[in-house]
C-alpha positions in Angstrom: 3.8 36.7 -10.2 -0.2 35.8 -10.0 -1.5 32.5 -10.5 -4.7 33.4 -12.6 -7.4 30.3 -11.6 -10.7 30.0 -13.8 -13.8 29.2 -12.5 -15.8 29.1 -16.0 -15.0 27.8 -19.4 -16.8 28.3 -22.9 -17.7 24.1 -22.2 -18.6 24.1 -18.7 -21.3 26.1 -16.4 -20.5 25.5 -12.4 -22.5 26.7 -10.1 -22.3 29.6 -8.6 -21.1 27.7 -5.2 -18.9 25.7 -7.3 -17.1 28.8 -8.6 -17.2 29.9 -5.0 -15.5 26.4 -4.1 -12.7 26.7 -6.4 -11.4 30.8 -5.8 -11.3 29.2 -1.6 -9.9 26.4 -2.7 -7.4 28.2 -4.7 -6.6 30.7 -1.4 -7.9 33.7 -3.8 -7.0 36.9 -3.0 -8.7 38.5 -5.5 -12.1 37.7 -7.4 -12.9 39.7 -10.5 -15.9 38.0 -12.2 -16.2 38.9 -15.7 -19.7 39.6 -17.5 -21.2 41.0 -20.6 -24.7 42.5 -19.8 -28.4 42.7 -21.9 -31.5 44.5 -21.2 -33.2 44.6 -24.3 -31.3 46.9 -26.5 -31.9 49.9 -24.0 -29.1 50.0 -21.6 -25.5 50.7 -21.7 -22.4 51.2 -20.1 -20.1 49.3 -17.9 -20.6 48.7 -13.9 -18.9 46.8 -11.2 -20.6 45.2 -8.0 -19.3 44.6 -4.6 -20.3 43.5 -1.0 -20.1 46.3 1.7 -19.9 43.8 4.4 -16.6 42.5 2.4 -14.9 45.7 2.5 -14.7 45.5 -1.0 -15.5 49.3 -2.3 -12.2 50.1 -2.8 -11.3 47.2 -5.3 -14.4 47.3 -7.1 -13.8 51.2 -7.3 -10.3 50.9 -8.7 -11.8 47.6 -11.7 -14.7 50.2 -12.2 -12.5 53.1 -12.8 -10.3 51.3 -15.2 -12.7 49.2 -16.8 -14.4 52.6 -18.2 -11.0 54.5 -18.7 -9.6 51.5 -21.1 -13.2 50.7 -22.1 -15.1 53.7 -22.8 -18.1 53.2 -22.2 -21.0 54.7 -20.3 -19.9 54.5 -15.7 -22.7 53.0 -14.6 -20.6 52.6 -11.1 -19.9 50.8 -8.8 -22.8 49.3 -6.6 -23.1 47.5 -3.7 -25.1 44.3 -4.6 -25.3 40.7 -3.2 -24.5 38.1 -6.1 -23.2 34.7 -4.7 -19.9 34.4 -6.2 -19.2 37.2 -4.7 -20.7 35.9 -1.0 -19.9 32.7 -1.3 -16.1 33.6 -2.0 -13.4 34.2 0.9 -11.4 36.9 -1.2 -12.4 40.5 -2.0 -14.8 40.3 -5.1 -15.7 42.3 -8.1 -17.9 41.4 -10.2 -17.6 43.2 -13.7 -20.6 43.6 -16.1 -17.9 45.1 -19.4 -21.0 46.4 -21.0 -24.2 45.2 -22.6 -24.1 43.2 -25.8 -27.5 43.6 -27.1 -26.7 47.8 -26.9 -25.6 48.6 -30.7 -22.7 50.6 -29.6 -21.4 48.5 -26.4 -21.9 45.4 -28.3 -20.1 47.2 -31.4 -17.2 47.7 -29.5 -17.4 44.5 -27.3 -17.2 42.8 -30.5 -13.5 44.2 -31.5 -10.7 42.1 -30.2 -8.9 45.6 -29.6 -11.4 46.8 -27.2 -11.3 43.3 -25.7 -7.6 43.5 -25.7 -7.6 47.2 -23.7 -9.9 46.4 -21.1 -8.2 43.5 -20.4 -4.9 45.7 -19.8 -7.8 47.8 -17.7 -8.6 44.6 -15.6 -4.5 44.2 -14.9 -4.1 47.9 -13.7 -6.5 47.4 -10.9 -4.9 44.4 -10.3 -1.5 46.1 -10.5 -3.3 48.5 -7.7 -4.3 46.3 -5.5 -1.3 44.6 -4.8 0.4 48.0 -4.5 1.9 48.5 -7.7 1.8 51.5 -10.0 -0.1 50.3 -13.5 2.0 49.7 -16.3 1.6 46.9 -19.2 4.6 44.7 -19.4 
């Protein structure tokens, strides 16, 4: 059993050291940060960041790999990048950009709740992984 904590609803905007201060707080073992991305129409495709200096290639790796094979879209990779959520946080972090919503055919896609609904089941296979599970939906 996980105990899924929330950092950001559609009403509030923490910080990013606020969002930090709850997954520590919480005892995280796990962070996967969830993000749409936009650059002007022109980009596309779905990427995942990480901290070397976390150790956290391999879990970004395994949301990056399942993100695009329930997603579809465009592997922009996996890149080592600094974000604060994913410095300021004790656990491993991930932070997922699902694609970019102001690309016709990302945002076509991001906009079904059927896409939405499979790359959520993409999200709980790496999950599934990291905790040394096989993937499966329930």
């Amino acid at each position: 059993a996980w105990t899924v904590v929330l950092t950001r609803s559609e009403n509030e905007n923490p910080s990013w050291a606020d969002r930090s201060e709850v997954c520590n707080a919480a005892g995280a073992e796990r962070l996967l940060a969830i993000y749409a991305n936009g650059f002007n129409g022109s980009a596309n495709g779905s990427e995942t960041h990480y901290r070397s200096a976390d150790g956290a290639e391999v879990w970004a790796s395994q949301v990056q790999s399942e993100l695009v094979a329930h997603g579809g879209l465009y592997d922009r990779g996996a890149k080592d990048d600094t974000w604060l959520i994913l410095s300021g946080t004790d656990a491993l972090g991930a932070m997922a950009f699902v694609g970019f919503l102001d690309h016709a055919g990302d945002g076509g896609q991001m906009a079904q709740d059927s896409w939405r609904q499979e790359v959520a089941k993409g999200f709980m296979h790496a999950l599934q992984q990291a905790f040394g599970q096989s993937p499966h939906t329930p």
